[in-house]
C-alpha positions in Angstrom: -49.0 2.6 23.0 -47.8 4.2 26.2 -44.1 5.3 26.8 -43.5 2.8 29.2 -44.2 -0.4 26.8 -41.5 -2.0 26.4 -41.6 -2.1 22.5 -41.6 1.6 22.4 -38.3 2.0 21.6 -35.6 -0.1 20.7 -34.0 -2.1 23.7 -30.7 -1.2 25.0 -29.6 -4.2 26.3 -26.7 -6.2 24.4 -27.3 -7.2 20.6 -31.0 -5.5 21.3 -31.7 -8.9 23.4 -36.1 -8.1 23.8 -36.2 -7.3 27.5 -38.5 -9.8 28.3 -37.9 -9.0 32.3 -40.2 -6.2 31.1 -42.5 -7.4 28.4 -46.5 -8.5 29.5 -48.9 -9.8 27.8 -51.2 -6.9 27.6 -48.3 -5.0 25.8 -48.5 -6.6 22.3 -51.6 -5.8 21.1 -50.7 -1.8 21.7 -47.6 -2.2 20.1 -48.7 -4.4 17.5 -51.5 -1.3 17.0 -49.0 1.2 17.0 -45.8 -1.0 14.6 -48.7 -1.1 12.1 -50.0 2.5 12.0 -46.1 3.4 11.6 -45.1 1.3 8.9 -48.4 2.1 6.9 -47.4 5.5 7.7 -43.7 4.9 6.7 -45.1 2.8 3.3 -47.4 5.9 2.4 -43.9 8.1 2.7 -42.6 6.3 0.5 -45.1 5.6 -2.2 -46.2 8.9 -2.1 -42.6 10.7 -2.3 -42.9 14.0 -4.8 -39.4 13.1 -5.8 -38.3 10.6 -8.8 -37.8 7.0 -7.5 -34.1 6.1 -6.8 -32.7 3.2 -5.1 -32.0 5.0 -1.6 -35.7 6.4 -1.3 -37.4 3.4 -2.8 -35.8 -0.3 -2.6 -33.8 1.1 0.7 -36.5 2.7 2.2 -38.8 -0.6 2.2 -35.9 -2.8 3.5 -35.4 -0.5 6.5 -38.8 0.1 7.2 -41.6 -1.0 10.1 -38.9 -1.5 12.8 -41.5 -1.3 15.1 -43.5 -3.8 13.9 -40.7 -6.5 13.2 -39.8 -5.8 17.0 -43.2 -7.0 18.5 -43.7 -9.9 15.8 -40.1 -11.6 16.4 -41.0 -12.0 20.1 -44.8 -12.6 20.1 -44.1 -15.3 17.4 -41.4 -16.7 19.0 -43.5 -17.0 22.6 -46.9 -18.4 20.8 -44.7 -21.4 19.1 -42.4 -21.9 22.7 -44.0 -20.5 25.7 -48.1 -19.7 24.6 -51.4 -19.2 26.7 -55.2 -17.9 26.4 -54.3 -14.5 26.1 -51.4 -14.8 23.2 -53.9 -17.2 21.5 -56.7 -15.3 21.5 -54.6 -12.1 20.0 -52.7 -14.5 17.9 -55.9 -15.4 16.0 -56.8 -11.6 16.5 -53.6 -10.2 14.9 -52.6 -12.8 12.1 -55.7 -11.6 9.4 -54.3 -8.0 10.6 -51.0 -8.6 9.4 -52.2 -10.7 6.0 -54.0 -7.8 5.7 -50.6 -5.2 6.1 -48.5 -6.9 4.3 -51.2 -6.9 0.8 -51.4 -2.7 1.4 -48.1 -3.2 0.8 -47.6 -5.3 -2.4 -50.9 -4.2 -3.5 -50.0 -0.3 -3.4 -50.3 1.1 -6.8 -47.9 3.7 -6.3 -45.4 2.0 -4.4 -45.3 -0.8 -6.7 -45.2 1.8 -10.1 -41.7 3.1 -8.2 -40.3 -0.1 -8.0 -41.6 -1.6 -11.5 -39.7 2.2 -12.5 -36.2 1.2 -10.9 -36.2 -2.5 -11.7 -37.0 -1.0 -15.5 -34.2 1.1 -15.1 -31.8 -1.5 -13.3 -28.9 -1.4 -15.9 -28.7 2.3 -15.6 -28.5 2.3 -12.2 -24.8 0.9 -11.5 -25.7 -1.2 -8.3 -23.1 -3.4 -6.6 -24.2 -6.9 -6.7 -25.9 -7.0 -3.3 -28.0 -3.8 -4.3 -28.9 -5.1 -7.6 -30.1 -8.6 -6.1 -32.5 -6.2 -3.8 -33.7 -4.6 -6.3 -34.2 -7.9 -8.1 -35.7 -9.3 -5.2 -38.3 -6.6 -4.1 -40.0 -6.7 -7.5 -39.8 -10.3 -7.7 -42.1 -10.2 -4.2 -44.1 -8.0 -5.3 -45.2 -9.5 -8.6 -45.7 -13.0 -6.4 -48.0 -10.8 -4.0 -50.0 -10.2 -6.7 -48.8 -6.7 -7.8 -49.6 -6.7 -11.1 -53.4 -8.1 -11.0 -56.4 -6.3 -11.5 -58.1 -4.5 -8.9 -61.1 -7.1 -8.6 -58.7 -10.0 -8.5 -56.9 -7.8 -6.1 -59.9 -7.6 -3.8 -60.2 -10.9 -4.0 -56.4 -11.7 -3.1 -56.9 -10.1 -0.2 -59.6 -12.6 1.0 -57.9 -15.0 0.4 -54.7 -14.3 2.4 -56.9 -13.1 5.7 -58.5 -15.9 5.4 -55.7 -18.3 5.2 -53.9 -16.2 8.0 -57.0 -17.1 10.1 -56.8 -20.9 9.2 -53.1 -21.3 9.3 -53.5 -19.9 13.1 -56.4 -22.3 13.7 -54.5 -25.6 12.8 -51.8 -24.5 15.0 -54.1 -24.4 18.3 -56.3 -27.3 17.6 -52.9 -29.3 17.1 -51.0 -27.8 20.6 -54.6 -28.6 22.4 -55.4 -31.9 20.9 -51.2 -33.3 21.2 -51.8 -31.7 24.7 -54.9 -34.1 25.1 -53.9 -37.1 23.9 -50.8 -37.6 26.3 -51.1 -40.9 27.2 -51.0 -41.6 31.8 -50.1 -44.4 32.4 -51.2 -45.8 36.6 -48.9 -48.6 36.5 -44.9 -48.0 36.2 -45.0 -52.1 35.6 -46.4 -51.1 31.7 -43.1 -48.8 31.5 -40.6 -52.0 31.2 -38.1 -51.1 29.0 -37.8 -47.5 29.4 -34.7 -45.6 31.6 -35.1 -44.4 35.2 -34.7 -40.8 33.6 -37.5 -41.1 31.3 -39.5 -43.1 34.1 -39.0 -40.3 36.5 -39.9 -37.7 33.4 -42.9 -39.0 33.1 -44.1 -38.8 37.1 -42.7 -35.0 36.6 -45.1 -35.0 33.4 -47.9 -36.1 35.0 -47.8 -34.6 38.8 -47.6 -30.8 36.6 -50.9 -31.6 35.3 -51.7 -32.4 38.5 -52.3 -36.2 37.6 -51.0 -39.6 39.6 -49.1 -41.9 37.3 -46.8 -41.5 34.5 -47.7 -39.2 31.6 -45.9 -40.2 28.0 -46.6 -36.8 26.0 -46.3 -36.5 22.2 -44.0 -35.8 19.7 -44.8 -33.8 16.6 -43.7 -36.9 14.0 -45.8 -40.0 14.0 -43.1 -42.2 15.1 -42.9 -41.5 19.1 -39.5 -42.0 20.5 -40.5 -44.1 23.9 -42.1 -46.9 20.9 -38.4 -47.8 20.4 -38.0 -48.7 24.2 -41.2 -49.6 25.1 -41.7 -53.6 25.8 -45.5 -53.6 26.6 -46.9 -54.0 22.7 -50.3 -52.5 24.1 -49.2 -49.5 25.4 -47.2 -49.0 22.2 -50.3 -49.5 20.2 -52.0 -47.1 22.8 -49.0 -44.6 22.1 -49.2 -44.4 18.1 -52.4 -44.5 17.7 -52.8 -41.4 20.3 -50.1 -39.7 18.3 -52.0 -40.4 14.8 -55.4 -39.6 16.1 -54.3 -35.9 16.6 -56.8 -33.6 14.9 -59.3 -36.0 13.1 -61.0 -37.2 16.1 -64.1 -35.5 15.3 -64.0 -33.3 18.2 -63.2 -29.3 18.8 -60.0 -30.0 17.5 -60.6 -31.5 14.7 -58.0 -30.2 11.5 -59.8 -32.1 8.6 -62.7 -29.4 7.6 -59.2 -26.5 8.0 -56.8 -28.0 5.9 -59.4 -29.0 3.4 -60.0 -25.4 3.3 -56.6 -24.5 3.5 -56.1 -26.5 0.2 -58.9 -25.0 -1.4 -57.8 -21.5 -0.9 -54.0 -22.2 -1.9 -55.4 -23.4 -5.3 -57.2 -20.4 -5.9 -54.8 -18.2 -4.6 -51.9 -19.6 -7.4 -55.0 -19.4 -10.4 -55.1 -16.4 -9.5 -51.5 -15.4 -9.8 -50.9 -17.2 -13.1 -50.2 -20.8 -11.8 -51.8 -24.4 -12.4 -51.7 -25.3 -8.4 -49.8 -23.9 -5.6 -47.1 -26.3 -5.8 -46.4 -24.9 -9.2 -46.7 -21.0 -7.3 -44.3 -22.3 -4.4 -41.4 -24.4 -6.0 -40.9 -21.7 -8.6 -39.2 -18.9 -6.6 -37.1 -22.0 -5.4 -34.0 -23.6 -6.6 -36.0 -26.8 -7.9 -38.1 -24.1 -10.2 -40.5 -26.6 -11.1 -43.2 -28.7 -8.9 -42.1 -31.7 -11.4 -38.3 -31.4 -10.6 -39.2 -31.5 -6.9 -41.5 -34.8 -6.9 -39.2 -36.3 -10.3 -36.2 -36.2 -7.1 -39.1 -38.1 -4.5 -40.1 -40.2 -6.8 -36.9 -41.1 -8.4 -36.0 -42.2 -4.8 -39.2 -43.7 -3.4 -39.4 -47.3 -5.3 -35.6 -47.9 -4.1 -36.3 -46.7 -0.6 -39.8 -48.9 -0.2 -37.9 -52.2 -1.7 -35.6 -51.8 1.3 -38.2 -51.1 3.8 -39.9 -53.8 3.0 -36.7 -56.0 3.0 -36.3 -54.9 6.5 -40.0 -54.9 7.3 -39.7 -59.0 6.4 -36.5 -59.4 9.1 -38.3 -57.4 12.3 -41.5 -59.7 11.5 -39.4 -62.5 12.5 -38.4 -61.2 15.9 -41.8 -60.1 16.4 -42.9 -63.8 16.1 -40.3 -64.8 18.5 -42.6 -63.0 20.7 -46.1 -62.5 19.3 -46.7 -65.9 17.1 -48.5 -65.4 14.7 -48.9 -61.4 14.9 -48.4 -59.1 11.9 -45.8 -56.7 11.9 -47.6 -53.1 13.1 -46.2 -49.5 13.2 -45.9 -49.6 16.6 -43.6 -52.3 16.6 -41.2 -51.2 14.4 -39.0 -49.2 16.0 -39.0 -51.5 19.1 -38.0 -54.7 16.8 -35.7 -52.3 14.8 -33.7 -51.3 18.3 -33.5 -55.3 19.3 -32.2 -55.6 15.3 -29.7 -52.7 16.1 -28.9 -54.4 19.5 -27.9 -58.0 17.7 -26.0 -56.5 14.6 -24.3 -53.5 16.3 -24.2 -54.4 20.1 -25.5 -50.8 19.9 -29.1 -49.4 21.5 -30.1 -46.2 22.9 -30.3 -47.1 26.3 -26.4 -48.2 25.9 -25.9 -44.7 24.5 -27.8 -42.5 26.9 -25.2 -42.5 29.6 -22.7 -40.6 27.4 -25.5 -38.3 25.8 -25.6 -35.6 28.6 -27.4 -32.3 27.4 -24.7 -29.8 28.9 -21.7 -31.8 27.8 -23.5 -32.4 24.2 -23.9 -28.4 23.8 -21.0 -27.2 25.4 -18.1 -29.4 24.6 -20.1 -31.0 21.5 -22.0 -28.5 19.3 -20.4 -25.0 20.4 -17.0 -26.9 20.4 -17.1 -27.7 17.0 -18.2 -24.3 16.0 -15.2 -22.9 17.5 -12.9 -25.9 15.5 -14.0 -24.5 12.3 -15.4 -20.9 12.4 -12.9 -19.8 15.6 -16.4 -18.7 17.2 -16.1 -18.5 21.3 -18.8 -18.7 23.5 -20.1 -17.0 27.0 -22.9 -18.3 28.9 -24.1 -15.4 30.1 -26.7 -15.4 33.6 -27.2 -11.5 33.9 -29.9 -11.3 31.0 -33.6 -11.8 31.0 -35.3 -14.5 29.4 -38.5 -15.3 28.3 -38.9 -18.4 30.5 -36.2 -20.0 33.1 -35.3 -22.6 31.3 -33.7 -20.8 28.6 -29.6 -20.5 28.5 -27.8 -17.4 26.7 -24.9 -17.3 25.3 -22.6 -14.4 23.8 -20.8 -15.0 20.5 -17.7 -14.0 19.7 -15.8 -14.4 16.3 -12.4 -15.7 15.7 -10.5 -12.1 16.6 -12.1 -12.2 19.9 -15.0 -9.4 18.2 -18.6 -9.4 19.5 -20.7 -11.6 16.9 -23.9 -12.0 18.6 -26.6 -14.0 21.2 -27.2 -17.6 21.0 -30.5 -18.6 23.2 -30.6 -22.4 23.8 -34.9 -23.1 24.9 -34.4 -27.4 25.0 -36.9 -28.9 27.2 -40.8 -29.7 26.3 -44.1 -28.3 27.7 -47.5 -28.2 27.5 -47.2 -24.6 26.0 -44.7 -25.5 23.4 -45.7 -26.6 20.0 -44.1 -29.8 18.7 -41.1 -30.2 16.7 -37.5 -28.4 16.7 -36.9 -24.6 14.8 -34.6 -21.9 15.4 -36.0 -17.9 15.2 -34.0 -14.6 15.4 -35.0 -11.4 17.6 -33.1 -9.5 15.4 -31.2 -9.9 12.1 -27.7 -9.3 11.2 -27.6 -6.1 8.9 -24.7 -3.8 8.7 -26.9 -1.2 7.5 -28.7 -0.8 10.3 -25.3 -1.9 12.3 -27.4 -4.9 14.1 -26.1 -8.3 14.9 -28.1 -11.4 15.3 -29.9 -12.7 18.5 -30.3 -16.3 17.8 -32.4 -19.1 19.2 -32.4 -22.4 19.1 -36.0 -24.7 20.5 -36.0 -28.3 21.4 -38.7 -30.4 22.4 -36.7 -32.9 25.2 -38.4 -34.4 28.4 -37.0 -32.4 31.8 -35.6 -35.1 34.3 -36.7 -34.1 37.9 -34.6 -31.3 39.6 -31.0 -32.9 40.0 -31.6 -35.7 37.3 -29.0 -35.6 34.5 -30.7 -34.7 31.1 -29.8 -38.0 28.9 -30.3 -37.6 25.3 -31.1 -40.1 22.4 -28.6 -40.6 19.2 -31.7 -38.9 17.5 -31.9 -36.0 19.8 -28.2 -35.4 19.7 -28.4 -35.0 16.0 -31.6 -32.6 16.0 -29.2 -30.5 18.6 -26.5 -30.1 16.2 -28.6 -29.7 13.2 -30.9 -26.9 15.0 -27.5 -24.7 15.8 -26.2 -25.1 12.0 -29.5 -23.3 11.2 -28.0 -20.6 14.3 -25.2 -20.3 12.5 -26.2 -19.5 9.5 -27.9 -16.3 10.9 -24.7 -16.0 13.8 -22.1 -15.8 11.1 -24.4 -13.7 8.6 -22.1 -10.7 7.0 -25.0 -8.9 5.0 -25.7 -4.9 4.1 -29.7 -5.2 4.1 -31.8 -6.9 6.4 -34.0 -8.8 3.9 -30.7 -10.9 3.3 -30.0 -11.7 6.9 -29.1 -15.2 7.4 -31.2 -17.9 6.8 -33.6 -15.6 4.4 -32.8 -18.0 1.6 -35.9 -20.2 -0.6 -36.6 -22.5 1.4 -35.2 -25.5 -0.3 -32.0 -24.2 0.3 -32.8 -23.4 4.0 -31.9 -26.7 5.7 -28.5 -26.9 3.4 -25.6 -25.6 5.9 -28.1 -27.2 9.2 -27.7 -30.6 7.7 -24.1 -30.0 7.2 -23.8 -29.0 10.8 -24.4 -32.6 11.1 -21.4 -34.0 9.9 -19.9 -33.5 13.1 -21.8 -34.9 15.8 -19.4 -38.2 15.2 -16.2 -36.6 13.8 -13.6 -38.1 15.9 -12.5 -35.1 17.5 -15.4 -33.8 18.2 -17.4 -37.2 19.6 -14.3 -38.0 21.9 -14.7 -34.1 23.2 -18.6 -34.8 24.5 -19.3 -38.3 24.2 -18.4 -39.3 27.8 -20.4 -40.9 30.5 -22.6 -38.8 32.8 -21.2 -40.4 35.8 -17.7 -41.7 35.7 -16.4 -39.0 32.7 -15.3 -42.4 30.8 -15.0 -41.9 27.0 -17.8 -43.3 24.7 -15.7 -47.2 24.4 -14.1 -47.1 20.8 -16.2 -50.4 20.4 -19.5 -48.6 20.4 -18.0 -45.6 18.2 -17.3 -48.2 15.7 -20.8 -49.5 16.1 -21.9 -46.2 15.3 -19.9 -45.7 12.0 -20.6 -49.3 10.5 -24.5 -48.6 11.8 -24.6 -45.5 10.2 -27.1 -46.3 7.3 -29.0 -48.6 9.5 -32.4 -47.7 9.5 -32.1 -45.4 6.5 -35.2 -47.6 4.6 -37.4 -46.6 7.2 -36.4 -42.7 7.6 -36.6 -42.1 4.0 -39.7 -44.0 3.5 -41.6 -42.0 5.9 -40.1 -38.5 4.9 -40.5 -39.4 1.3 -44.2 -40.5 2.1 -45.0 -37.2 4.1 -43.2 -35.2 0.9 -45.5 -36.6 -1.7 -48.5 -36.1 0.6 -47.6 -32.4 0.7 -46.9 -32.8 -2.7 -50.5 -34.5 -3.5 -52.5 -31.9 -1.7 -50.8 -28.8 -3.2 -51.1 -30.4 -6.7 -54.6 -30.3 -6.9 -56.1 -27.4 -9.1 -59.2 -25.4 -8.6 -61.6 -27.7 -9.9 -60.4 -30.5 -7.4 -62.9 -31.3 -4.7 -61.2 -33.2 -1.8 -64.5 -35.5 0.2 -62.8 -37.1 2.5 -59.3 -36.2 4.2 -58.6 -39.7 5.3 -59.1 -41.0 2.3 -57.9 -38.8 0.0 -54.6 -39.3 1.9 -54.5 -43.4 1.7 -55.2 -42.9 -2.1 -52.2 -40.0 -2.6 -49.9 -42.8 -0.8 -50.9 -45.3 -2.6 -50.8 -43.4 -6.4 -47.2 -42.6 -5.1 -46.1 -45.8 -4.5 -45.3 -45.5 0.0 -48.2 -47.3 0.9 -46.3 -49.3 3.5 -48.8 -50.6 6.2 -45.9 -50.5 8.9 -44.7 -47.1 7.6 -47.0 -44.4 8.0 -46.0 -40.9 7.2 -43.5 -38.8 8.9 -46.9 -36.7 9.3 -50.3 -37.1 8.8 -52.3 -34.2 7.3 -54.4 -33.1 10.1 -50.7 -32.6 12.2 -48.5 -31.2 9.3 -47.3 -28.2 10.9 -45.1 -27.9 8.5 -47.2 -27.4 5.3 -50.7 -26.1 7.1 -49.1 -23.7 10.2 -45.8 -23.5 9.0 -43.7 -22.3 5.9 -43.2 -25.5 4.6 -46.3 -25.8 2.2 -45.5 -27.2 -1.0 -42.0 -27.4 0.5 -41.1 -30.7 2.6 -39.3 -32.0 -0.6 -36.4 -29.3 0.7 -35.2 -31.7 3.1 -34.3 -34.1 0.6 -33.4 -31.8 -1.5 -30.8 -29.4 0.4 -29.5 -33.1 1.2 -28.4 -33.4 -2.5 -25.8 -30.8 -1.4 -25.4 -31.4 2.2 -23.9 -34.8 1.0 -21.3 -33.6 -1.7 -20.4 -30.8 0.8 -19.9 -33.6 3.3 -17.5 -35.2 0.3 -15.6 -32.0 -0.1 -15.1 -31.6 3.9 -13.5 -34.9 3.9 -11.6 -34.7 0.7 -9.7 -31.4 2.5 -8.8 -33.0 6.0 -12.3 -32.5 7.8 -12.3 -30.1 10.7 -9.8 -27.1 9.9 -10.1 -23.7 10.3 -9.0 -23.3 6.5 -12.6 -25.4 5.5 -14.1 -23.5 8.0 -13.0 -20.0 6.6 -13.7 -21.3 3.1 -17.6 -22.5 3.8 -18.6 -19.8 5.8 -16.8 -16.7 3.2 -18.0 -18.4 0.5 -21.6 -19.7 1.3 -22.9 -19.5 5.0 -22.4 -15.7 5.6 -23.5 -14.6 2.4 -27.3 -15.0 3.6 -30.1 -14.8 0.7 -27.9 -11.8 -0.8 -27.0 -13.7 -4.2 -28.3 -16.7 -6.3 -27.9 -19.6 -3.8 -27.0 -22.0 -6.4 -24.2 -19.7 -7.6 -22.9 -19.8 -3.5 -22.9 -23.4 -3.7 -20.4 -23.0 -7.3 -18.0 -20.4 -4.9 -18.1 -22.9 -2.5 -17.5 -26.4 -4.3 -16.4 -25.1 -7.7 -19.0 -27.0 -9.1 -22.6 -27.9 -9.9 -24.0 -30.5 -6.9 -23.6 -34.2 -7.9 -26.5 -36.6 -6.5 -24.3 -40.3 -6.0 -22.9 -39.2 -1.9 -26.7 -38.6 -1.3 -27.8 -41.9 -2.9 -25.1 -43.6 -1.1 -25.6 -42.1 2.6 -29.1 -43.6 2.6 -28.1 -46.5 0.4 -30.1 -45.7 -2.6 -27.9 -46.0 -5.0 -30.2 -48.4 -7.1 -32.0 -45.0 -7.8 
């Protein structure tokens, strides 16, 4: 790596923003060259220290190591999910086995390991503070999951194993961005577009003219359910729509997921035999607060016959307005969202395209989700137009906390394209960490349609809430207050992860905080208390279906990572319909939230074994929502209390035992059940 790469040396612009003004594509794969030959060298330092282990030289030492390396992977990660091409593909697929393949010299080191097996023996002698002793608790616990303590043949084989999954995991990704990319849908005539808003009309020419089509281009969504189904009134070119979106990677072609995931699953299995489990489920959900792979499906299942009753109860009401117009037809996927909106329409004088006009994207962030951060945390924000991005359509913001003190960099990346993978996440660039005196860089990506140059961005109800449930995750890593890096933020199991971003929630339609962004586009008129009203009393409409789906796509994930070593999976397609089935979701006009050849989640994403956490993190995300009302809602003092107690606190302490400092209790299950009326369960 030459001095003049950017990821030489640490940046020196604010909060060590990446200097992306700077940064070319041909400079990852010397820096990702050079981060790993320093952290193995670093790692051998360490393991190979004359002197005794102690907390400092060991446990410390690893924590604080490959700077380098976490540098290039927080922004070449970041750009392959928002902004990716040929060449950070191609060394994507190059570099992931690498790193599978760093990371087990790690955990598999011998030495390294016999030092930290040496301190965790020793741990009551050591007289660690709380957050130390977690580290140390930690560290071994990772390294005994990685395999630390097997054999050196099962070793050897271990390492297989996780190069080859790194390989696969990268391979799902790309055949999914290439085949969503593919099956777009252009449309000639704008006739077949009835129903739909001049906005998302006009999105759609913009769509198509960039690929330099005629027409009107509807692009994909990661979930099966495509928004535009709800709005659409042509019942063909619905059709066309889902079954486009649910054709993505098993078509047969290049692209094709079914032969990867099946592998993907195979390897998993063997992979947790291996390391002393039944299945990787089992592996997974026990370094989570569920523990056990049958506490985490006992929760989906408990749910799923109350949630399918009232699907179906609602799946029997849309078939009658679908006879109104079809006579005779049988209700399909792609017509229930449409009939569910015309449902919503008669009972709630409420739709989206009434709701759009107050929905603007500016207005939603600004004086929306960044207002109510500064209502309860004190938090003040900057927009900041003097510092590089990594593509123009990204907005930066400073942070600053309640005594007017730097806090960190919020990066808002909202609209879709073709190089952007599906779905909505948030990443750091860097992690809060005293001990290296960092604060966080934050960002937030979204996946909605650009309006032509001048067009006001007009959001859905749905979009709105992904907007303020994406920046809860930010501020979990803006409002961070750990001593080691490892804790930083939203480094917490992973069904405890989505906890304080479905809180964030809560306040999309708190009063004060609804009337502050909810205004029309145009005239600046307030959303009309009559339709805010609609909103509240139309709050658990539609609940049957969202759970049914999620709950179908949790037991899928569920299913697959069940299944042992001796399991042999034929068919994909098949195997699926039966899991759904077995579990009791089979609703024809539900499909799953995802299908397995596009579960991103569980195959390219950290999710495996893990979509349950949704559900789960919800158990608490409604009895927090209790305790927020219960102590007058949206005060600085709640604030204070939520983020000292819980949300800055990070992964540096059993999360259950933050959730006792916060609520003073264990979490109770009835607000949950009655949020998505289920209390039957």
């Amino acid at each position: 790596m030459t001095p003049d790469n950017p990821f030489s040396q640490a940046s020196d612009l604010p909060y060590g923003l990446p200097p992306f003004d700077r940064i070319a594509d041909e400079h990852f794969g010397p820096a990702f060259e050079a981060g790993l030959a320093e952290h193995a060298a670093e790692i051998e330092a360490i393991a190979g220290n004359p002197e005794p282990a102690t907390f400092e030289n060991t446990i410390v030492a690893l924590d604080t190591s490959g700077r380098l390396l976490q540098r290039v992977s927080s922004v070449f990660f970041n750009l392959t999910s928002s902004d990716t091409n040929p060449a950070r593909q191609e060394l994507q697929a190059e570099i992931a086995p690498k790193l599978a393949a760093h990371s087990d010299a790690i955990h598999l080191n011998p030495r390294l390991f016999a030092r930290v097996k040496d301190l965790y023996d020793r741990r009551d002698q050591l007289g660690l503070d709380e957050e130390s002793a977690w580290l140390l608790e930690r560290t071994y616990t990772d390294f005994q999951r990685a395999g630390a303590g097997l054999d050196e043949s099962q070793q050897a084989r271990l390492r297989v194993l996780n190069e080859e999954l790194s390989t696969l995991s990268t391979r799902f990704q790309e055949n999914l961005l290439r085949d969503t990319n593919d099956l777009a849908v252009l449309v000639e005539d704008a006739a077949e577009l009835a129903g739909l808003s001049d906005g998302t009309i006009a999105a759609a020419r913009e769509a198509a003219a960039s690929r330099g089509a005629e027409g009107y281009l509807l692009t994909l969504n990661l979930p099966t359910s495509q928004p535009l189904l709800s709005s659409l009134e042509s019942r063909a070119l619905r059709e066309r729509l889902f079954t486009a979106s649910i054709s993505r990677g098993n078509r047969g072609n290049d692209n094709d997921n079914s032969a990867v995931l099946a592998r993907i699953v195979q390897l998993r299995a063997e992979k947790a035999a291996l390391l002393g489990h039944p299945n990787h489920a089992a592996y997974v959900i026990s370094d989570e607060t569920a523990r056990t792979a049958e506490a985490a499906v006992g929760l989906l299942e408990r749910l799923a016959p109350v949630a399918v009753a009232n699907a179906r109860r609602d799946a029997a009401e849309l078939q009658t307005y679908l006879e109104q117009d079809h006579p005779g037809a049988t209700l399909e996927p792609w017509d229930w969202a449409f009939y569910a909106e015309r449902v919503r329409k008669a009972k709630f004088d409420l739709d989206d395209a009434t709701l759009r006009p107050y929905f603007e994207l500016d207005r939603v962030v600004r004086d929306g989700v960044l207002h109510a951060a500064s209502r309860l945390y004190g938090l003040s924000f900057t927009e900041r137009h003097d510092l590089p991005v990594y593509h123009p359509d990204v907005r930066v913001f400073e942070v600053f906390d309640a005594d007017g003190g730097p806090l960190g960099l919020f990066l808002g990346d909202y609209y879709t394209r073709d190089s952007k993978r599906g779905g909505a996440w948030m990443n750091t660039f860097v992690d809060q960490s005293h001990l290296l005196g960092e604060r966080p860089v934050v960002v937030n990506n979204l996946n909605i349609a650009k309006p032509p140059a001048g067009e006001p961005t007009l959001l859905t109800f749905d979009e709105v809430t992904t907007l303020f449930h994406e920046f809860g995750h930010a501020l979990h890593a803006l409002v961070s207050d750990v001593r080691y890096p490892k804790f930083s933020g939203t480094n917490v199991p992973r069904d405890f992860v989505e906890y304080p971003s479905q809180v964030n929630e809560m306040w999309m339609l708190w009063p004060e905080v609804l009337a502050n962004y909810a205004k029309h586009h145009e005239t600046g008129e307030p959303l009309p208390q009559r339709l805010v009203e609609r909103l509240e009393e139309s709050a658990q409409y539609g609940q049957p279906f969202a759970t049914t789906e999620y709950l179908a796509a949790s037991l899928l994930d569920q299913a697959w990572h069940g299944l042992g070593t001796e399991d042999a999976v034929g068919d994909v397609a098949s195997f699926e319909a039966a899991a759904l089935e077995k579990a009791g979701v089979a609703v024809p006009a539900i499909p799953p939230r995802y299908r397995s050849t596009y579960f991103a989640h569980v195959f390219s994403g950290g999710y495996s074994a893990g979509y349950y956490s949704y559900i789960w993190s919800e158990v608490l995300d409604a009895d927090t929502v209790e305790w927020f009302k219960e102590n007058g809602g949206l005060k600085r003092e709640n604030g204070d209390h939520f983020r000292a107690t819980l949300l800055s606190r990070g992964g540096a302490g059993d999360p259950m035992g933050f959730f006792r400092d916060f609520r003073g209790r264990d979490p109770e299950i009835a607000p949950l059940l009655a949020r998505r009326g289920l209390t039957g369960a």
